[in-house]
Structure formats: structure tokens, C-alpha cells
N, C-alpha and C positions, 0 to 999 in steps of 0.2 A: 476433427483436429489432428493433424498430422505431428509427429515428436519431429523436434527439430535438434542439433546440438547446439546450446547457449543463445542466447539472446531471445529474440521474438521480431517475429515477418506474421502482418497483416494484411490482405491486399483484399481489395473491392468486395470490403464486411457491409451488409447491409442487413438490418433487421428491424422490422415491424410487427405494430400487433393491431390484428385487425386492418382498418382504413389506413391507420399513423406510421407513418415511418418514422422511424427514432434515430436508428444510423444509417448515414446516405453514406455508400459506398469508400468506408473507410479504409482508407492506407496507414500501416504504421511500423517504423521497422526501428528495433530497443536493441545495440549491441551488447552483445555478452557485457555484464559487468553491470550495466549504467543504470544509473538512479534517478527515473522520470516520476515526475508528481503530475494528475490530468485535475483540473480543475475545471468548472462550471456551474451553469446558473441549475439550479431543481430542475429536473426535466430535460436534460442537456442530453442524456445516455450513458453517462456516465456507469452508472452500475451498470447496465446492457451490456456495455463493452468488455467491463472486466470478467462478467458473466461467462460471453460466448470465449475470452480468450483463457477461464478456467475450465472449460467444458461442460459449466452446468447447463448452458443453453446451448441445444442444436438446431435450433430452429433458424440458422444465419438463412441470407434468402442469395438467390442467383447463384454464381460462380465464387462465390465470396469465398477466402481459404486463411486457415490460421496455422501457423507453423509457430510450434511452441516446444521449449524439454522439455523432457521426458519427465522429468519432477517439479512440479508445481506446487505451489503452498500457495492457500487463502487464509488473510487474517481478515475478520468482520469488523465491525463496530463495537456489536455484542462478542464476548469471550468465547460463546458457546460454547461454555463444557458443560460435559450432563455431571447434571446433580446428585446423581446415584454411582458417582464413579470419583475416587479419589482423586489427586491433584495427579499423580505418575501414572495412574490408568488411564485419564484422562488427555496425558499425552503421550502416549502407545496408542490412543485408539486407533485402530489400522494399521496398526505394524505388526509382525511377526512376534509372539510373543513364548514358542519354541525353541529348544534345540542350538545353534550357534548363530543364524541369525536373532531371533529370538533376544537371545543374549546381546549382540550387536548393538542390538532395536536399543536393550535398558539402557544398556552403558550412552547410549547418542541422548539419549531421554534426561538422565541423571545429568549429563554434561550439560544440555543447554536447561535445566533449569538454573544448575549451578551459574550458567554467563546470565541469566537474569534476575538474578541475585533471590531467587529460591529453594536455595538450598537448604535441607533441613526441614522441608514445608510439604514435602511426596506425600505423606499422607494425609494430608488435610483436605476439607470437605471445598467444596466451592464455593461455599456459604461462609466460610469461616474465613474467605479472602475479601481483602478492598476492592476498588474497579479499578485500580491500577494494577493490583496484585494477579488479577482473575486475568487481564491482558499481555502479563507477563507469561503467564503460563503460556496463554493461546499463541505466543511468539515462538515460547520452547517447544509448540506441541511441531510449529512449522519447521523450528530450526530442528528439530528429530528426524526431518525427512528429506535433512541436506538437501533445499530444493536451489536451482541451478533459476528457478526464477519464483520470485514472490511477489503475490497481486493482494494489496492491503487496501478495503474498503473504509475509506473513513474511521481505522483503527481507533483513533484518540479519541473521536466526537464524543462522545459521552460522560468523557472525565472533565473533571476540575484542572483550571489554570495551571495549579504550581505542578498538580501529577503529570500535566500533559507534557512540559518542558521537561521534565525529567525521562519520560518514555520516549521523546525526541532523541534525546541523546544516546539513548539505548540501541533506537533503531538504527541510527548513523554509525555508530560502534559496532555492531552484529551485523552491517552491510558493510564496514570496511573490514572485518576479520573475514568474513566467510565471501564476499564476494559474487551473490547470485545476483540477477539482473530483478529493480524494483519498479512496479509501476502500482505508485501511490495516488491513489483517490479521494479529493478531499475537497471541502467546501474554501476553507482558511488558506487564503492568500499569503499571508504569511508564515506559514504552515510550510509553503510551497517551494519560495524562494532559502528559507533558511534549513529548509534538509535537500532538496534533488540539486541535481546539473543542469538537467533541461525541465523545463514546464510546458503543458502543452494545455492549453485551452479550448474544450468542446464545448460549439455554440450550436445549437439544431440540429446536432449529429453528427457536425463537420467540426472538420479542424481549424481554426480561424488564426490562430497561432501557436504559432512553436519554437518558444524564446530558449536558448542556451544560459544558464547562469554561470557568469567566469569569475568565481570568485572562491576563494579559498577554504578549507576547515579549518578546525570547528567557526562557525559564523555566531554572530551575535544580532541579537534585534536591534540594537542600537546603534546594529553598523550603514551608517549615511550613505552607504553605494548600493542598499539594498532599493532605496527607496526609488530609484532608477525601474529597477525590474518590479517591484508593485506595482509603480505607475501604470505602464506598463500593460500588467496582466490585469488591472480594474480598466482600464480603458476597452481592452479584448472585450471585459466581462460586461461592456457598456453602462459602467458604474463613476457615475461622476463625480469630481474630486471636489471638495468643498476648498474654496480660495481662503489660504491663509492670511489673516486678520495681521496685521504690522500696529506696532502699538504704537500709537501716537501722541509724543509729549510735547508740553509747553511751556 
């Protein structure tokens, strides 16, 4: 994977394991800034994708090429912080913890816990956080490393309803202050249209669409233009709409 400055350039990504190919010669180009959500069915490639374009997987196949900055942040589903390492160790790990950067490193660490409202909280175990709280951290650990793009695996999956709208707003607040480029991966359709701009749906490893959403912040679920772009992305996902029932009096 080559450092690219801002944004993200995918061109002819293909990866298989074994007989299966997963992604058929993908293209995908994220301008500096922009806020994509990828959805699809289990087994789409989803995670594959965001894989080779964080660098854990090398194994792309043919000419396939990924152009990505230089600083990249993954958030999981899981928080993954180790358990033997405080809440502010926890988000240092891998950074400079020396001398004037070192210093840098704390001061950027203390600050984004503070924007995700744990502050106060540095020395707490991991154990001793919610699953909202433990996914706060893993936001601070990535906003520590001012990353220029951020690739978020099904972050919220795991939580509860009321936590998960609240992390929503979190995440769209810390993407419009800091401004790196996000490509969010997630099962929830309406997950999809009510935080990104554009949505892009992987069907077999391919792209089958790639809707723009023109609609304003902050958005509400109960706003009636949404239900346009639902439509929409369940019909990509080959998910059929159950016909609404009209009530009939006499």
C-alpha cells in the first residue's frame, strides 16, 4: 500500500482465499474529507476491503493498487483494549511515549478523551467501562493519531439502541471537527443513510451501487426524505419491502 496525501484511490483490488474470490477487481476513489458508509449482505467482503485498505491484508491479488495516508486509524466492533493497560495507556499504545514527542503523543491522548467525554476516566481499568464507554476510548485511541483517514468496522454493532444513537452523534461531531476521510462499514441501513454522504453497497465483491445522500445535518430517523435512500439501498441489498397495509373503514 502506497501513502497517498488525503483521501483514498482503489484501483483493480482483488482478493481471494483459496478457490473463492471475495473482491472482483475493485475500484474506489474517497475524496479528502468524505464520509462513505459500505454496506452488505454477510459475506459481501466487506471486512476484506477495509482490511487490505488498512494494511492488515497483503495478500491483494494481480496489479491491484491501494493509495492511502499516511495515517490511518481502525476502529473495530470490539474496543480492543488490553486489559492489563489503563484507559490513557491504552490509548498511547503506539505512540511515542518519550521526550517532546512523547509529550505530544499525552497531551493529543488527554484531549481526545476529553472530546469523548472521558475525561477524568485515564486511569480506569477496561473492566470498569460500559460498551459504550470502552468504544469511546477506542475513538480517542484513533483520534490520538490524527488520522487523515478512518476505516470503522461495524463500530456500534455490539451496543444497545439508546448507546448506539448517542455514539452516532459522536462520530459525526469528531468527523466534522477534525475532518479525516471515513469509510464506515456496517450491516444497518439506516445506520448508513443517517450518518455518511454517499453509501455504497458491496454485492459479491462488486460494487452494485453508489447512492449520494443530499440531505442535510444533523438528520433524524423520522425524517420522510430518508425513506427514499432506504428504499433504495434494501432493494441493491435484494431485500424486499413488505407492502404497506392502508386501513380500511366502514
Amino acid at each position: 500500500m502506497a501513502a497517498h496525501p488525503g483521501g483514498l484511490t482503489v484501483s483493480r483490488l482483488t482478493r481471494g482465499f483459496g478457490e473463492r474470490t471475495v473482491l472482483h477487481d475493485i475500484d474506489l476513489e474517497i475524496p479528502q474529507g468524505q464520509f462513505v458508509a459500505l454496506v452488505g449482505r454477510s459475506g459481501s467482503g466487506k471486512s476484506t476491503l477495509l482490511r487490505a485498505i488498512a494494511g492488515i491484508d497483503h495478500e491483494v491479488q494481480g496489479d491491484g493498487r491501494i493509495l492511502a495516508p499516511e495515517r490511518v486509524s481502525v476502529v473495530f466492533q470490539d474496543s480492543r483494549l488490553l486489559p492489563w493497560r489503563r484507559v490513557l495507556a491504552n490509548v498511547l499504545l503506539g505512540l511515542p511515549r518519550r521526550g517532546p514527542r512523547g509529550r505530544a503523543a499525552g497531551d493529543r491522548a488527554g484531549a481526545a478523551l476529553a472530546e469523548v467525554g472521558l475525561a477524568g476516566r485515564e486511569d480506569a481499568w477496561p473492566n470498569q467501562l460500559s460498551g459504550g464507554e470502552a468504544q469511546r476510548a477506542a475513538l480517542a485511541r484513533s483520534l490520538a493519531r490524527e488520522p487523515e483517514l478512518l476505516l470503522a468496522d461495524e463500530p456500534f454493532g455490539a451496543l444497545d439502541a439508546l448507546t448506539r444513537i448517542k455514539m452516532h452523534a459522536l462520530l459525526r461531531e469528531l468527523w466534522e471537527r477534525h475532518g479525516p476521510s471515513v469509510l464506515l462499514v456496517t450491516h444497518d441501513v439506516d445506520e448508513a443513510v443517517l450518518l455518511a454522504d454517499r453509501v455504497l453497497v458491496l454485492e459479491e465483491g462488486r460494487f452494485c451501487l453508489d447512492l449520494p445522500i443530499d440531505l442535510p445535518h444533523p438528520r433524524s430517523s423520522r425524517d420522510e426524505r430518508l425513506a427514499a435512500y432506504r428504499e433504495q439501498l434494501l432493494t441493491a441489498l435484494g431485500v424486499e419491502q413488505e407492502p404497506v397495509l392502508e386501513e380500511i373503514t366502514s
